[in-house]
C-alpha positions in Angstrom: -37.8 146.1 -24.4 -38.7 146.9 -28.0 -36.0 150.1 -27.8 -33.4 148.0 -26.6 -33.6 145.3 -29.8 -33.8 148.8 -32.0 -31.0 149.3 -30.7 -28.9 146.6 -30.8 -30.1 146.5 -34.6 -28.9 150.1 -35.1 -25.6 149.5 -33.3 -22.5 148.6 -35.9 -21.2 144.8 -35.8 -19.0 143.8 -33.7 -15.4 142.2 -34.3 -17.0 138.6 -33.8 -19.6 139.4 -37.0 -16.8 140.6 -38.9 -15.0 137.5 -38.8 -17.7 135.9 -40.1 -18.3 138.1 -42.6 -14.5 137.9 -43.7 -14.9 133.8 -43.9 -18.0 134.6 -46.1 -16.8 137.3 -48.2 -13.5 134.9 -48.6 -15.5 132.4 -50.6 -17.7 134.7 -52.3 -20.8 134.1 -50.4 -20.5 130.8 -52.4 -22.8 127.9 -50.4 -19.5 125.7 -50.6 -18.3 128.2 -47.6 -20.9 127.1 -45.3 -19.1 124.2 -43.2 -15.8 126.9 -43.0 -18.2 130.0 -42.0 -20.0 127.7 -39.4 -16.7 127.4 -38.1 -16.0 131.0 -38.0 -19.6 131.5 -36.2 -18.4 128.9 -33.6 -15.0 130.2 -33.0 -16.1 134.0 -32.6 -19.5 133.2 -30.3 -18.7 130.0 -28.8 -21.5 128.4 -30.3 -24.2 128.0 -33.1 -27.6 130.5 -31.9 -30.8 130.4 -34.0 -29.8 134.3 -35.2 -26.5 133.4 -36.6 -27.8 130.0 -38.2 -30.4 132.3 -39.7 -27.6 135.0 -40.7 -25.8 132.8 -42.7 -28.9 131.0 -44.8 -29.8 134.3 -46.0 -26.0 135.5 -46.8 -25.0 132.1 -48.1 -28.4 131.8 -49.5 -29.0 128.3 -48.5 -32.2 126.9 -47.0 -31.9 127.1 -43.0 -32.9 123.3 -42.8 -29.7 122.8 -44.7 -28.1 125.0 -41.8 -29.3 123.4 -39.5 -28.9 120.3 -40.8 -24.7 120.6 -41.0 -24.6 122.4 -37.7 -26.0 119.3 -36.2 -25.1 116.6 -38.1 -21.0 117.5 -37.4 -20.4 116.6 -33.3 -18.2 119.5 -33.4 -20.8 122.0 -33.6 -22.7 122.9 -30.9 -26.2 124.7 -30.4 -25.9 125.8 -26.7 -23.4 128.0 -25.0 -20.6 125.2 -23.7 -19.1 124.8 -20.0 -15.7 126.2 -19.6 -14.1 122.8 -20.2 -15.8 120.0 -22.1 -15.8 116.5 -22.1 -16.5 114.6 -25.5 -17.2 111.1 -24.5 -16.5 108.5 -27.8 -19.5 105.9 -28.5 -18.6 104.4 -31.6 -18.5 100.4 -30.6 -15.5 100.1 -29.9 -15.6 102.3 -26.6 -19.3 101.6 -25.8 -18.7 98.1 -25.8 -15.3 98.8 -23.3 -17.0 101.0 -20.5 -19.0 104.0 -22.0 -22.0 103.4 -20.2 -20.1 102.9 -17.0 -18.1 106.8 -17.9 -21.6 108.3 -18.2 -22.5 106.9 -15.1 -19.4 108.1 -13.1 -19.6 111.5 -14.8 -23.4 112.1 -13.5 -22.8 110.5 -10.2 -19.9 113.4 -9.5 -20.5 116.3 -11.6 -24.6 115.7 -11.8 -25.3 116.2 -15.5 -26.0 114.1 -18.7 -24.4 114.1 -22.1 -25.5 116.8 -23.6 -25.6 119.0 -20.8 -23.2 121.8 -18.5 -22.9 122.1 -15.3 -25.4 124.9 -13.5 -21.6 126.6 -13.1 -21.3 126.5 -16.5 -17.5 124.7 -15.8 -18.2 121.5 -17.5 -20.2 120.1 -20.8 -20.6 116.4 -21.4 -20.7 115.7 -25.1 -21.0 112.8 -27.1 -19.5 112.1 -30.7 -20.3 109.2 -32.7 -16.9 107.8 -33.7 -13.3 110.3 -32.6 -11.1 108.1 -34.8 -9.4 106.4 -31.8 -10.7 102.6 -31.9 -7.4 101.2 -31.1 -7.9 104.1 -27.6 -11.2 102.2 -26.1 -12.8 103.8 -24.4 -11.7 107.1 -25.1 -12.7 110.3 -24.3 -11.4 114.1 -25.8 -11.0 116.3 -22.9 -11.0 119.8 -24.0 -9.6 119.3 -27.5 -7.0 116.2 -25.8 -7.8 112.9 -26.7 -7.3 110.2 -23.5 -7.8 107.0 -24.1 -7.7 103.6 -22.3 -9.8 105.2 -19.7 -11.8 104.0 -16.9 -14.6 106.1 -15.1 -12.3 106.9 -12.6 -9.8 108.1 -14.9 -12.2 110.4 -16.2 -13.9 111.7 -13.4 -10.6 112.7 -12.0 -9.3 114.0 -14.6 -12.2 116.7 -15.3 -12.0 117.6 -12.1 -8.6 118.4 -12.2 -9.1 120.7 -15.3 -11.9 122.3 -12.8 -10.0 122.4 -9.5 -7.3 124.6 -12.2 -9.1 127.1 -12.8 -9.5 128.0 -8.9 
């Protein structure tokens, strides 16, 4: 096992590294880049790992509780690998008071997960975000990247599993 880390070390970076190394190098390393190279870590891997939140302290040369302090402050980063389609489920007031606890309850009923978690077929995540902006929407939910709003568990329930059935 040790030879196979030695050589992962020893083997040159790959595209995804690059990019983040371009979004670093574009802000000259500055610790201002660190929300926009985040980004770029997010976009190339799909999520946040302990390595890269360590990579970019030390090129950025900000503490790693800082890192990791942004990385999960902001809902849109993540920490784990993510399901093939995600769910962010709005709790601000506004949507709590108008059904959220009832989505959450639907959503683990049919698809058998919390917030917070994927699917063991890694084809859903259930996410939460504090506030998405969309009071006047309650409750509203962003299915991947498309905000719905005025939804009922139902609604919800049926909709992920069209995304799902889609990709069949």
């Amino acid at each position: 096992m040790e030879q196979t880390a030695k050589k992962k070390a020893d083997t040159p970076k790959d595209k995804r590294q690059k990019l983040v190394d371009a979004t670093m190098r574009r802000y000259g390393h500055s610790s201002y880049a660190l929300i926009e190279t985040l980004h770029s870590v997010q976009e190339a891997y799909g999520y946040l790992d302990d390595d890269n939140l360590r990579y970019v302290a030390k090129a950025l040369r900000v503490p790693l509780s800082k890192v990791y302090g942004v990385a999960t402050f902001y809902h849109f980063f993540t920490l784990k690998p993510q399901g093939d389609h995600t769910c962010v489920v709005c709790t601000g007031t506004a949507c709590y008071i108008k059904g959220v606890p009832a989505i959450f309850s639907a959503i683990k009923k049919k698809f058998l997960i919390d917030p917070g978690e994927t699917t063991e077929d890694e084809k859903l995540s259930v996410l939460t975000a504090r506030c998405i902006g969309s009071c006047g929407l309650a409750p509203a939910v962003v299915l991947d990247g498309e905000i719905a709003g005025k939804v009922t568990p139902d609604d919800v329930v049926e909709r992920i599993g069209r995304l799902i059935q889609n990709d069949t």
